[in-house]
VOLUM-163911 format. One record per atom (N, C-alpha, C, O): x, y, z. Coordinates in steps of 0.02 Angstrom, whole numbers, padded with zeros to 5 digits, always signed. Example, Ala and Ser with C-alpha at 12.3 -4.5 7.8 and 13.67 -1.06 7.14 Angstrom:
<sites>
+00660-00284+00390/+00615-00225+00390/+00660-00165+00390/+00712-00166+00423/+00642-00112+00354/+00684-00053+00357/+00645+00002+00394/+00670+00057+00402/
</sites>
This chain:
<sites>
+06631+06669+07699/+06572+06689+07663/+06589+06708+07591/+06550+06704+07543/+06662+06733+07589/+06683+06747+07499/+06692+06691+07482/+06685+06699+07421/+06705+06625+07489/+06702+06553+07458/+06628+06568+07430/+06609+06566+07371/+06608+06576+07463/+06537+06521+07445/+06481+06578+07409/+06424+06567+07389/+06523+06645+07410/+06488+06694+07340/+06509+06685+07286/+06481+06681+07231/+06576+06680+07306/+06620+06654+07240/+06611+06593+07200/+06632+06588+07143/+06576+06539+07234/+06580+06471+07208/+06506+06487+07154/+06495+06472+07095/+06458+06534+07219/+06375+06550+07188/+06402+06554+07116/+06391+06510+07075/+06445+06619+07100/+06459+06673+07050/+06473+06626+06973/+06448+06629+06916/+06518+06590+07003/+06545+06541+06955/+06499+06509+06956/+06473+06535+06907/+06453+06460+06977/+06421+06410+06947/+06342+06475+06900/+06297+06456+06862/+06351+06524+06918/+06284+06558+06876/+06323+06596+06808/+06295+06609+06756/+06395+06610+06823/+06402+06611+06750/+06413+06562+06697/+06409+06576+06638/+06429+06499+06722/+06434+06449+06682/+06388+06434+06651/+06387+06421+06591/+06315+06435+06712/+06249+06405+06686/+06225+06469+06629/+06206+06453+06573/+06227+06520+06645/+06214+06587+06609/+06261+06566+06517/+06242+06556+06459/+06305+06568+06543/+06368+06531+06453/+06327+06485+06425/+06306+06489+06367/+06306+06419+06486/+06277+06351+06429/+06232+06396+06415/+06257+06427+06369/+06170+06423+06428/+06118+06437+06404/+06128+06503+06366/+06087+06544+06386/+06159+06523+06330/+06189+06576+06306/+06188+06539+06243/+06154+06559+06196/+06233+06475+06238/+06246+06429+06195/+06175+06403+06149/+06159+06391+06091/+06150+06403+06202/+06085+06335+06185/+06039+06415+06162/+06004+06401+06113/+06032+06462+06174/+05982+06512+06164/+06004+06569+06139/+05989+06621+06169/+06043+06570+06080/+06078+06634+06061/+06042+06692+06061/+06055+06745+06090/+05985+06675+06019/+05940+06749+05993/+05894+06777+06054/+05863+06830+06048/+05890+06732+06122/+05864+06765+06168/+05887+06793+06206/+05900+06748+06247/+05905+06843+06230/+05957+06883+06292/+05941+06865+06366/+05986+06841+06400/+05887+06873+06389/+05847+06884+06446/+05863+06801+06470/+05885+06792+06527/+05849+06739+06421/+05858+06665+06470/+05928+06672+06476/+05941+06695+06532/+05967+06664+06452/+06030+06673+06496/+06053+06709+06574/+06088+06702+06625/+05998+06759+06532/+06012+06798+06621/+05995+06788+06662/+06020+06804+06716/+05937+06752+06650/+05871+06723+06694/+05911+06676+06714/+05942+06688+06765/+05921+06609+06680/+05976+06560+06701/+06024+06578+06735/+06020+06544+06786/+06062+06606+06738/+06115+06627+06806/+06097+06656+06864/+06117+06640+06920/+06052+06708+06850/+06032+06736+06895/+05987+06670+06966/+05995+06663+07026/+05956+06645+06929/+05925+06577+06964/+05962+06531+07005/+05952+06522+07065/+06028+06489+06950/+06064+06474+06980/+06096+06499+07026/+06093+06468+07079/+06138+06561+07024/+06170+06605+07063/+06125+06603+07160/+06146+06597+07217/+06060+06612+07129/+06030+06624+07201/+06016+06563+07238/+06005+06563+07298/+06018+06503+07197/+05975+06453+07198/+06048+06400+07240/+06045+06360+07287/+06100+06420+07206/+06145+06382+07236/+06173+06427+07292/+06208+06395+07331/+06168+06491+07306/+06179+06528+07383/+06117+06499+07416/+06136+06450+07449/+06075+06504+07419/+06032+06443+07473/+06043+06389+07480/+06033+06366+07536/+06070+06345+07428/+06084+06286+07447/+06149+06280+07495/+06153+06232+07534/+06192+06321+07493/+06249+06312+07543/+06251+06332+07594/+06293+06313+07634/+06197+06382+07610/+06185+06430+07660/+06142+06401+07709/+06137+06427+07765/+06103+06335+07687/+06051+06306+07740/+06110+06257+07796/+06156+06218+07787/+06073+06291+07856/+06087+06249+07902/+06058+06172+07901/+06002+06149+07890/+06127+06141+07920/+06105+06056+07934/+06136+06041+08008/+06192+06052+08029/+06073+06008+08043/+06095+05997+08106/+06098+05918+08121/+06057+05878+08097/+06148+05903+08161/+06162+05845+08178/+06165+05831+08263/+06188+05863+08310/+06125+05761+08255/+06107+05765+08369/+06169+05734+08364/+06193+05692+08327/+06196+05778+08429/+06235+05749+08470/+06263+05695+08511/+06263+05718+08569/+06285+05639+08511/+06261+05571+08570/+06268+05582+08619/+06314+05621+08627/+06237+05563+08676/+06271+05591+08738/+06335+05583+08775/+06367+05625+08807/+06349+05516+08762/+06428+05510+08775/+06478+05573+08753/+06526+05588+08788/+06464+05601+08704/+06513+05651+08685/+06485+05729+08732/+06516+05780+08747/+06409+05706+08745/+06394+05779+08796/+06443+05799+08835/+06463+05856+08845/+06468+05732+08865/+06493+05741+08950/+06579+05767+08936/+06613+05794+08979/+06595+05755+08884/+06669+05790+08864/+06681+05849+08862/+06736+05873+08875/+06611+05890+08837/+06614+05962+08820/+06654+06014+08867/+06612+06042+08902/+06707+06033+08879/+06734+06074+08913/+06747+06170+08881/+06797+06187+08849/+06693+06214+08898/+06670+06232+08949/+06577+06190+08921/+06561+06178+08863/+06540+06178+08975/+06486+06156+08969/+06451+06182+08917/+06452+06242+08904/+06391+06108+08860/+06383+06127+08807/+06326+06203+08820/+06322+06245+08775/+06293+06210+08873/+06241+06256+08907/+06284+06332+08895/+06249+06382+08885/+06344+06336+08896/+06379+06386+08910/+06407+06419+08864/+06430+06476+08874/+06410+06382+08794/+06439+06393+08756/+06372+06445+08705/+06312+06439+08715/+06399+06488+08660/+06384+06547+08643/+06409+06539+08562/+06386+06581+08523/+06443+06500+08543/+06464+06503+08478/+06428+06539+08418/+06385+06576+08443/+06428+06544+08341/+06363+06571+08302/+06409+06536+08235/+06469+06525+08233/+06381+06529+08206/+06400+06488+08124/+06401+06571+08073/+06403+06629+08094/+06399+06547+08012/+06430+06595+07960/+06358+06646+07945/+06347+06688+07900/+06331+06632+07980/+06240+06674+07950/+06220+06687+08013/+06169+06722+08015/+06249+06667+08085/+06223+06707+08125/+06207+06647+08170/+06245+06650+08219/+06159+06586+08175/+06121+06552+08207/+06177+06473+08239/+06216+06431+08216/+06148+06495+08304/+06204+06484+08378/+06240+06382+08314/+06209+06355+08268/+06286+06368+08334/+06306+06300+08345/+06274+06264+08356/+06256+06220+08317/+06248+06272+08435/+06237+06213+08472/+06162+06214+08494/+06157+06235+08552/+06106+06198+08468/+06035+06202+08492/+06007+06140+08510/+06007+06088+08476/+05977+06152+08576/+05942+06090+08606/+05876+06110+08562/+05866+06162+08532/+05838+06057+08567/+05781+06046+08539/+05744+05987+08558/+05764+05933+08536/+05685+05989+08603/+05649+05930+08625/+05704+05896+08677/+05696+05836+08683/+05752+05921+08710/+05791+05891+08756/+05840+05847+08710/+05848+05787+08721/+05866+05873+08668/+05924+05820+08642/+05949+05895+08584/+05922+05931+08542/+06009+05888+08611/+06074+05947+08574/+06085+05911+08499/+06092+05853+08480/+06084+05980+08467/+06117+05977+08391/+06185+06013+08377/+06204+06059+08414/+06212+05997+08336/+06257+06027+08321/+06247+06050+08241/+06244+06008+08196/+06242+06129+08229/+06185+06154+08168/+06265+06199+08130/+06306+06232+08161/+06265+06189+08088/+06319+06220+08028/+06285+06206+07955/+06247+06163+07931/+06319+06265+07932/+06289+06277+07853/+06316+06233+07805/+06374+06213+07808/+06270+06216+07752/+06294+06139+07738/+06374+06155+07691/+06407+06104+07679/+06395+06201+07673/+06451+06226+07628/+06510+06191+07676/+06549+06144+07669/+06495+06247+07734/+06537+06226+07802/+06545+06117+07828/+06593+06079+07834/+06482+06111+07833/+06492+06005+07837/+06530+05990+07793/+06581+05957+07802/+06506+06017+07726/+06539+05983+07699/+06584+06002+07655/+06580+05981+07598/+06632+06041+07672/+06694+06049+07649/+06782+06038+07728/+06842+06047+07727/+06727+06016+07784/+06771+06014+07828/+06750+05963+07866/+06803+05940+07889/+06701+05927+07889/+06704+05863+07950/+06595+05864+07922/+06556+05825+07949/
</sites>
């Protein structure tokens, strides 16, 4: 979870600098600009993306996928059925910096 405050942090002071650049005599858009970014890119990494499962890979799951209890970086389980077909739900920072 410190990756991905840290990554927020940095991309809102950068954006906060360009517009610093571009807006000298105003104080407040710069701040505004980071502050935006800052929040704007912690939601973006923080949303869960879920992917269905095939079933061929159901039947491998050892201990059963029903059984399993796991939770991702914000709390909300791994593994959710939905309409009778399993997802596999991780925060998109998490997809995509690892599988």
């Amino acid at each position: 979870m410190s990756l991905v405050v840290s990554l927020c942090i940095i991309l809102g002071l950068v954006a906060g600098a360009t517009a610093y650049l571009l807006f000298r005599r105003r104080m407040l858009i710069p701040l505004a600009v980071g502050a935006l970014v800052f929040a704007g890119s912690l939601v973006w990494f923080l949303t869960p993306v879920c992917v269905a499962i095939p079933d061929e890979d159901l039947s491998r799951f050892k201990p059963p996928i029903d059984a399993r209890t796991d939770t991702g970086m914000i709390g909300q389980p791994y593994f959710q059925q939905r309409d009778g077909v399993w997802f596999h739900c991780k925060v998109r920072i998490a997809r995509l910096m690892f599988f």
